[in-house]
PAVO-270785 format. One record per residue: residue in three letters; x, y, z negated of N, C-alpha, C, O in turn. Coordinates in steps of 0.1 Angstrom, whole numbers, plus 5000, padded with zeros to 4 digits. Each point is the difference from the previous one (the first is absolute). Example, Ala and Ser with C-alpha at 12.3 -4.5 7.8 and 13.67 -1.06 7.14 Angstrom:
<rs>
ALA513249434922499150125000500950125000501050004993 SER498650115014500950115000499250114992500550114999 
</rs>
This chain:
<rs>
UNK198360547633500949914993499149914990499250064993 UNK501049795008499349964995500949894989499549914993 UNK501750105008501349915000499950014982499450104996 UNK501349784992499950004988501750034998500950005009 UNK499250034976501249994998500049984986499150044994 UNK502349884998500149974983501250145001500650015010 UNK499750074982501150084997500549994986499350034991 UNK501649935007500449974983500650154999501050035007 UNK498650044987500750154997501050014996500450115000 UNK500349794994501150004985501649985012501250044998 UNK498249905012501049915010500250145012500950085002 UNK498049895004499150115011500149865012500150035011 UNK499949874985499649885013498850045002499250064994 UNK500849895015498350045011500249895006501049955004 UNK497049964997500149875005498850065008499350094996 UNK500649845019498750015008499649874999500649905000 UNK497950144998499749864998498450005007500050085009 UNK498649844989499149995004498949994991499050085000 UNK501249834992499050004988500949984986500849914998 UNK498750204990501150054990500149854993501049944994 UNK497850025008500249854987500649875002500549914993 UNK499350095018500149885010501950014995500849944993 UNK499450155016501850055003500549964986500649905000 UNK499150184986501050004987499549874990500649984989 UNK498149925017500149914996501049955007500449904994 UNK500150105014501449845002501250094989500250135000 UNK500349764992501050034991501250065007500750094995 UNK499649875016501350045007499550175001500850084995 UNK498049975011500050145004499850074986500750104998 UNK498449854991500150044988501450054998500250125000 UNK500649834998501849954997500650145006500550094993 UNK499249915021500750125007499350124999500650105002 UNK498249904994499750144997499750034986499650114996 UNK500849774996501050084984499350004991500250064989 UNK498549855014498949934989500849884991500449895005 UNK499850174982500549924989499349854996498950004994 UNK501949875009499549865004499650014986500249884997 UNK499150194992499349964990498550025004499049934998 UNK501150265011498350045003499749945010498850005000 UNK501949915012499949935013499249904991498849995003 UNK501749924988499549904992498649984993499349905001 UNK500350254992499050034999499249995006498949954998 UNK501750155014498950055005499049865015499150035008 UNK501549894991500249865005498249994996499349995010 UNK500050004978499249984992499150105003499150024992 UNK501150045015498750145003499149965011500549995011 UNK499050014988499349935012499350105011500049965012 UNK499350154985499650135001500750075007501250024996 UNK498350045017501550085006500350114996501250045001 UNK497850054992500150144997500650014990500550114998 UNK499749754990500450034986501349945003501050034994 UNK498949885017501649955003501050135003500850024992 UNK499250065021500450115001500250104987501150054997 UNK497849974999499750114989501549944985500750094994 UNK499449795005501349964990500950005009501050034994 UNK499149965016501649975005500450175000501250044999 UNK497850035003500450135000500550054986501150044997 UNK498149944997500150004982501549994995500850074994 UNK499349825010501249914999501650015003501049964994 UNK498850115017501149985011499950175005499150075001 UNK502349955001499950105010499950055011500750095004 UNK498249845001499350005014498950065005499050014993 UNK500950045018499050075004499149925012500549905004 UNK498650145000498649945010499850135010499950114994 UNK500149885018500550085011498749905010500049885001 UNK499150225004499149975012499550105007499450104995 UNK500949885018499250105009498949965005499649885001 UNK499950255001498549985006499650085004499250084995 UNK501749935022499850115008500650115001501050005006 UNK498550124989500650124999500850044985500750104997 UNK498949794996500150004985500449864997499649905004 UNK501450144985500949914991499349994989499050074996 UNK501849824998499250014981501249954998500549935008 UNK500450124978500849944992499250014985499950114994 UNK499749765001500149954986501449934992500949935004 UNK498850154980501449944997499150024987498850045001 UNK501949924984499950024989501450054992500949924996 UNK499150215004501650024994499750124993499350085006 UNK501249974977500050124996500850125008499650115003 UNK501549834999501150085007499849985011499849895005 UNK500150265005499550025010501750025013500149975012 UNK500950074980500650055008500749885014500350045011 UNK499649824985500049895003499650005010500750015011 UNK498449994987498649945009499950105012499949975012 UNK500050194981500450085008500450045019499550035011 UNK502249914976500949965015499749955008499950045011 UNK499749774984499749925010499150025008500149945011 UNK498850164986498850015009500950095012500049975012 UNK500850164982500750085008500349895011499349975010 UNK502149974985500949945011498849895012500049985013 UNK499249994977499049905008499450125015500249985012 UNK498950154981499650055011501150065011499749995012 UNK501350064984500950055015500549905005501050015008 UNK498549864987500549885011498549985007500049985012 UNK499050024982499149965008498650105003499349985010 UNK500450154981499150074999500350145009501150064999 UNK497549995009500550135003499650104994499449994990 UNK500750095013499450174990499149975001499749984988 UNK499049995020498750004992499449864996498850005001 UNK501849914997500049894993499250074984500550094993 UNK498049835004499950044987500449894994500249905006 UNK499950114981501049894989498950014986500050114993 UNK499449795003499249984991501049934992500449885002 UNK500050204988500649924988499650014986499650094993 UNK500549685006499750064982500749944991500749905001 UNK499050154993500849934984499649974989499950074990 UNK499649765012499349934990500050074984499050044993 UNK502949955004500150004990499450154989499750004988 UNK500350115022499450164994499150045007499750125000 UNK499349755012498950005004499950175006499150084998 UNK501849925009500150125012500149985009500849925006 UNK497750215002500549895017500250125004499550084992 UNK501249975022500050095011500149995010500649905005 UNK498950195003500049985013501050125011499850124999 UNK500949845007501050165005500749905012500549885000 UNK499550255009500549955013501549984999500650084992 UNK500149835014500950034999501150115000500850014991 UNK499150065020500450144999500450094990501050074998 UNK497649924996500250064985500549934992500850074994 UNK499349815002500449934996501750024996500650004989 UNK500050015026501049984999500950115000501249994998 UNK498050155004500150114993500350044984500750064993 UNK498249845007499850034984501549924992500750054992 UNK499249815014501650004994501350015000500949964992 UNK499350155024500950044997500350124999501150055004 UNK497750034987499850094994500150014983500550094994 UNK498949835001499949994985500049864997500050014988 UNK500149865014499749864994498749945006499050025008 UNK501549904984498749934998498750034991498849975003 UNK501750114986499150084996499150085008498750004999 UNK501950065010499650125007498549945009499050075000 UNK501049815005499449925010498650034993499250065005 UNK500749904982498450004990499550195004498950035005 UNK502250054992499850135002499150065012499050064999 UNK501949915015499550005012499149945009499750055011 UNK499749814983499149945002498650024996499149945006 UNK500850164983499550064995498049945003498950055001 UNK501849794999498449955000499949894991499349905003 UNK501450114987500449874991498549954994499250084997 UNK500549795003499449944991499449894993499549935009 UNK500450014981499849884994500049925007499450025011 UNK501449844988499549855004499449934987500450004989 UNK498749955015499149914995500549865000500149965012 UNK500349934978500549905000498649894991499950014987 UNK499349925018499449924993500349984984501350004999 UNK498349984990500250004986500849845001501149984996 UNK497749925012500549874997501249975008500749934993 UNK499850115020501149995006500850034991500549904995 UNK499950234997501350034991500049894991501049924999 UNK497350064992500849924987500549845008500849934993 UNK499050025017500549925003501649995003500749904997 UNK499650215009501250035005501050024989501249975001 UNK498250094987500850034985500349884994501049984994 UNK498049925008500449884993500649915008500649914993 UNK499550085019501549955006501150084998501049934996 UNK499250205004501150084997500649964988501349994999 UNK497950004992500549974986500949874998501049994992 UNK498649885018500449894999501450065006501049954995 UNK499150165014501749935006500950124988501250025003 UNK498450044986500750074986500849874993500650014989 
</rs>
């Protein structure tokens, strides 16, 4: 699998798409997957693809979905996990199989994991979303550049 996808967790819309920046720069797809026309505006002025992504995520409650092969990646930035959770759930028994591994992180508490689906989906419908950190039981730091954040904080601040 090598296919992309935008997932707004808040909605649970799921978009297939090809390339993440290309796709949520047009205002119309921004719109439908629930990017608020203040951070769309913003984020207009980023020029940088990594820091572009990195605010819309910030921003919006949206997630970054890529395969690559045998393995997925979902990036998001969210405190509250239970969200995000789901949507990865509902995302994999539509498209993932039991040994599908699933690299997920979370900008915002800079946690990454890695766990096959299987377990995965064990794990939530066993104990939560919580549970997933538990059973994955390989959690560790993301690393975010110093200068990427303060850049991203001082757009953030503009849309307060």
């Amino acid at each position: 699998m090598r296919e992309g996808y935008w997932i707004n967790y808040r909605t649970g819309k799921v978009f297939s798409i090809s390339d993440h920046m290309q796709w949520v720069s047009d205002d119309r797809n921004a719109n439908k997957l629930g990017i608020p026309k203040s951070v769309a505006v913003l984020a207009k002025d980023i020029k940088d693809r990594e820091k572009y992504l990195l605010f819309l995520m910030k921003n919006a409650p949206v997630m970054r979905v890529r395969g690559h092969g045998s393995f997925v990646t979902f990036e998001f930035d969210s405190r509250s996990r239970q969200d995000v959770m789901d949507a990865i759930l509902d995302w994999g028994r539509q498209n993932a199989g039991p040994f599908t591994t699933m690299n997920i992180t979370n900008f915002a508490t800079k946690e990454n994991t890695q766990i096959r689906f299987e377990e995965f989906e064990n794990a939530m419908d066993s104990g939560g979303a919580e549970a997933v950190l538990r059973v994955a039981g390989c959690t560790s730091r993301v690393s975010v550049r110093a200068s990427i954040i303060r850049e991203l904080l001082a757009i953030s601040k503009l849309l307060a």
